[in-house]
C-alpha positions in Angstrom: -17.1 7.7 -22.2 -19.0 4.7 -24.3 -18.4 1.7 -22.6 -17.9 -1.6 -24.7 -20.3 -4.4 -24.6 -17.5 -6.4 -23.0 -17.3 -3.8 -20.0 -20.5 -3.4 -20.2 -20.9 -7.5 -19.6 -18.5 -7.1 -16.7 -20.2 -4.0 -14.9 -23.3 -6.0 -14.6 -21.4 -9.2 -12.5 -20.1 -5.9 -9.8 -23.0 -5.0 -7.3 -22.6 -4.3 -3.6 -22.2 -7.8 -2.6 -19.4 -8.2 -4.6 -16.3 -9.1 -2.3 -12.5 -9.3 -3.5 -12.8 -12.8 -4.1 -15.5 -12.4 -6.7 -13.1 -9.7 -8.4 -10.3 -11.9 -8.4 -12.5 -14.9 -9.6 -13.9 -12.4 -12.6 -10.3 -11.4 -13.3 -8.9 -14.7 -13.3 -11.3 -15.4 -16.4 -10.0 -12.3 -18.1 -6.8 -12.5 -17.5 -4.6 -9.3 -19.3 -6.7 -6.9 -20.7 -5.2 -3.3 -20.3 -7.8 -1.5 -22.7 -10.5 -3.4 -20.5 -8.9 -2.5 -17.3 -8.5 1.7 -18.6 -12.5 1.6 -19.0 -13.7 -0.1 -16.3 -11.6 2.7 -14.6 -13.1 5.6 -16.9 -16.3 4.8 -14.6 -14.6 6.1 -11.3 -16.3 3.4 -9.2 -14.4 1.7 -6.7 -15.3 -1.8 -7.5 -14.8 -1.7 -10.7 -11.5 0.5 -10.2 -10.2 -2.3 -7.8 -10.5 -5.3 -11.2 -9.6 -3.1 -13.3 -6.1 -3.2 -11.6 -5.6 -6.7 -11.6 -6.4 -7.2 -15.1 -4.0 -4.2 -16.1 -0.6 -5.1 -18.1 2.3 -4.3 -15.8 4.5 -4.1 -18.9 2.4 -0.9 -19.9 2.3 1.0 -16.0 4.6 4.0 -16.7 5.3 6.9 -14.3 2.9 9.2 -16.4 -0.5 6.0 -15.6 0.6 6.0 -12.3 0.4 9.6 -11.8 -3.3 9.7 -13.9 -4.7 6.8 -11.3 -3.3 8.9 -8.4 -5.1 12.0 -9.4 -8.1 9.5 -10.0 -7.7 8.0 -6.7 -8.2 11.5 -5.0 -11.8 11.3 -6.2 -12.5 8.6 -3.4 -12.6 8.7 0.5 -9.4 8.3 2.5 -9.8 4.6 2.9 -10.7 3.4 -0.5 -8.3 5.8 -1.7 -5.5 4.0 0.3 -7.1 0.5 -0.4 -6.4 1.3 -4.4 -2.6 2.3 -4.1 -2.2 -0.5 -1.9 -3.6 -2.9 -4.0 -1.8 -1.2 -7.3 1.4 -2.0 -5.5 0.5 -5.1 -4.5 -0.9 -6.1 -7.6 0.6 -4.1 -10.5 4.0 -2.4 -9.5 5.7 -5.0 -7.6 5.1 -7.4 -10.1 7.9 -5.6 -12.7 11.6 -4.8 -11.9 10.8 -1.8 -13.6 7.9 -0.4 -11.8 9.4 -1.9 -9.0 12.4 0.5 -9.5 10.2 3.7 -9.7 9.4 3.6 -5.8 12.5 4.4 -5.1 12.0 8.1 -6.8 8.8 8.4 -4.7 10.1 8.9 -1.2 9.4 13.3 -1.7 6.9 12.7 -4.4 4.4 15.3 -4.0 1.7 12.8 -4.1 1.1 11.8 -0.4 0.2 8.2 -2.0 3.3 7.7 -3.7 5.2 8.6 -0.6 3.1 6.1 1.3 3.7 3.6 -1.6 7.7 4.6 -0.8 7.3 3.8 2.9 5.1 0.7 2.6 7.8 -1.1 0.6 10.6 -0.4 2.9 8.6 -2.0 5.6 8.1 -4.6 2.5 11.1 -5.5 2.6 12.2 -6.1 6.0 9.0 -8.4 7.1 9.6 -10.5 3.6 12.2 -11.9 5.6 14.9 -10.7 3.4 18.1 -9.5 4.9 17.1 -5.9 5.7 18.4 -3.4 3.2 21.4 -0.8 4.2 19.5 2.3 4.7 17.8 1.9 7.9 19.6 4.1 10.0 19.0 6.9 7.7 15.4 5.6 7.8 14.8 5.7 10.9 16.2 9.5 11.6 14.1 10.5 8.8 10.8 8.6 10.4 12.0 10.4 13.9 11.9 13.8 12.4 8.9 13.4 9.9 6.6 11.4 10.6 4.6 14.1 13.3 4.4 16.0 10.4 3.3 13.6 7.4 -0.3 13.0 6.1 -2.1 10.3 7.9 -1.9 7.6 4.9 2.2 8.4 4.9 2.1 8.2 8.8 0.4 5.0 8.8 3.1 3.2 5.9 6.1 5.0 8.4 4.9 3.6 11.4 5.1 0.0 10.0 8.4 0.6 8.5 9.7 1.6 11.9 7.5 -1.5 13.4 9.1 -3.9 11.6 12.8 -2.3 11.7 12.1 -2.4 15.6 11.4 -6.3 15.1 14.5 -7.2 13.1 16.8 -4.9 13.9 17.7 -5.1 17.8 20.3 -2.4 17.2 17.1 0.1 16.4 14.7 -1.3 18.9 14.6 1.2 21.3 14.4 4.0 19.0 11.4 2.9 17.3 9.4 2.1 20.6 10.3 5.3 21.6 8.8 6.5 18.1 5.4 5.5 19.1 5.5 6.3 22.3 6.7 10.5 21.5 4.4 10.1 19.0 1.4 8.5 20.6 0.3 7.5 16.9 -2.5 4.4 17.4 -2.4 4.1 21.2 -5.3 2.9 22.4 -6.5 2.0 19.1 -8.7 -1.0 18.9 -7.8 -3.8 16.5 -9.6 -6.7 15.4 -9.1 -10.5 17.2 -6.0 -11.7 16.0 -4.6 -8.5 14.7 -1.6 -6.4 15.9 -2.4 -3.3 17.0 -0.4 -0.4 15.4 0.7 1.5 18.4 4.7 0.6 17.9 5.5 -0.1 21.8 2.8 -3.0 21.5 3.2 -3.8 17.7 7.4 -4.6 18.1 6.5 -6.9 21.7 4.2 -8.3 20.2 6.0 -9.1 16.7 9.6 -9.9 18.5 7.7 -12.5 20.4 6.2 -14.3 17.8 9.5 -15.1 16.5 11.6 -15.0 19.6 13.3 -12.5 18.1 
């Protein structure tokens, strides 16, 4: 695909030293420009893939784009991979009622993204600091049977689900510590200064503390 002189203009500001500040800087002087956003895409990098989501136009994400950028997104390794749907989510999808609305469909999506997508906003939801939605028993049984059995990017957005339910919801507690600890998902796993680690025994003390919960 031919590039315009305006992408092409773009392309040339995105090297390897670029961090996400510099894309966010770059798309703050763009601002909205879907047809913009659709070709730096077309070049399957991962820089440019990651502005060219934040200059999309939410109002123009349907179910049939989302779909196209997941079987995109299966071009890249498992961690950029996961870095992109996060950031569409963050960036794109929650920012509309309607797009919004469409994770709710995505909880036995084939796509293993989508389902993490599913899982990451229930856990979304409940560390917002909103009053914690009416489905998390169900929740919870359904992370107790499936998440030995999920693919590692849905296993990781399940875990923090059932982290933070374990945080707010007393009532659930023990059930989600002992998630973690049948499970033995991220024990031992070493975490950066300042981070909570992922292992749900640690990650709910740790949490519950912090807010004398």
């Amino acid at each position: 695909m031919k590039l315009s002189s305006k992408a092409d203009n773009i392309l040339e500001q995105i090297n390897s030293k670029t961090r996400l500040g510099d894309l966010r800087k770059i798309a703050k002087d763009i601002k909205k420009d879907h047809e913009l956003a659709l070709e730096l895409w077309s070049t399957g990098r991962f820089l440019p893939r990651q502005l060219a989501i934040l200059i999309m136009d939410n109002k123009r994400i349907s179910q049939e784009l989302i779909n196209e950028l997941d079987r995109d997104m299966q071009t890249h390794p498992s961690i950029e991979r996961n870095q992109l749907i996060d950031w569409l989510m963050a960036n794109q999808i929650h920012k509309d009622k309607k797009t919004t609305a469409l994770i709710e469909s995505w909880e036995n999506s084939p796509s293993a993204l989508q389902r993490r997508v599913f899982w990451y906003h229930q856990a979304r939801l409940r560390w917002m600091g909103q009053i914690p939605p009416e489905n998390t028993a169900e929740l919870v049984t359904k992370i107790e049977t499936n998440i030995p059995k999920e693919e590692p990017e849905v296993q990781w957005a399940m875990n923090l689900t059932a982290g933070w339910i374990g945080v707010y919801e007393k009532q659930y507690r023990d059930r989600c510590i002992a998630i973690g600890q049948n499970t033995g998902l991220y024990k031992g796993e070493m975490v950066s200064k300042g981070c909570t680690p992922n292992y749900l025994p640690e990650f709910i003390a740790i949490e519950s503390k912090k807010r004398n919960l």
